[in-house]
N, C-alpha and C positions, 0 to 999 in steps of 0.2 A: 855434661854434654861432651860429644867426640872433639869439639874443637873444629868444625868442617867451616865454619863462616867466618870468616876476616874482616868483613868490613860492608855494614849496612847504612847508608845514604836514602834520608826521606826529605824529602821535598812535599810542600804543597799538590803537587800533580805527575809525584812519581816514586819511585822504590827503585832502588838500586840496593843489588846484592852482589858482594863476590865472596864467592866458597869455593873449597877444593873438595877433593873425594881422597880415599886414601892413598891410593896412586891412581895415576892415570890408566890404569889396566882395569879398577875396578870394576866388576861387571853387576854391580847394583848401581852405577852411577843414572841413567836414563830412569831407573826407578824411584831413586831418590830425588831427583829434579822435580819429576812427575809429583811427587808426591809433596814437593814444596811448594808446587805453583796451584795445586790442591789444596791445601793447606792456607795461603796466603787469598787465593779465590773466597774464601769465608769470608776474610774482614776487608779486603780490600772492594771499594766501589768499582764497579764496572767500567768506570774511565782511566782508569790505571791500571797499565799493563808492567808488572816488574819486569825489569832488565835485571836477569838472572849470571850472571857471569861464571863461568868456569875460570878460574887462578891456581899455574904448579908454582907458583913463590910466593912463600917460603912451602917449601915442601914440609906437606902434614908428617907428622911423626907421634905415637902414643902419650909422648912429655905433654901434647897439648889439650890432653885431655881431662876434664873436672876428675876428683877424687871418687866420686859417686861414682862415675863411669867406668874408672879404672879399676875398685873394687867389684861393679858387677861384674867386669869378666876375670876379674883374683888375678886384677895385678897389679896389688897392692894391698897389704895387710889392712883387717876390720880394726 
């Protein structure tokens, strides 16, 4: 994984997420949210609304990224 999530909080009657994007310029980031809370609409019941948080600290860097990840884009020896 890129490492974008920091810190998930579930509750009984709620979800709490905070993730970053890769900077704050990113211009997939409204895509990616979109597609989070898409994603999460699957398993989540309809009385729970996640509280999706944007977080710049600690600021994302490629180090935080799984080995998988960093090989698919070769940067990082097979």
């Amino acid at each position: 994984a890129l490492g974008l999530v920091y810190r998930v909080e579930i509750a009984p009657d709620s979800l709490v997420i905070e993730m970053t994007m890769t900077s704050p310029a990113c211009p997939l980031g409204d895509m990616i949210l979109d597609d989070v809370h898409a994603a999460l609409a699957k398993f989540l019941p309809e009385t729970i609304e996640p509280d999706i948080r944007l977080v710049w600290e600690p600021p994302w860097n490629p180090s935080m990224m799984d080995a998988a990840a960093k090989q698919h884009f070769g940067w990082e020896p097979e």
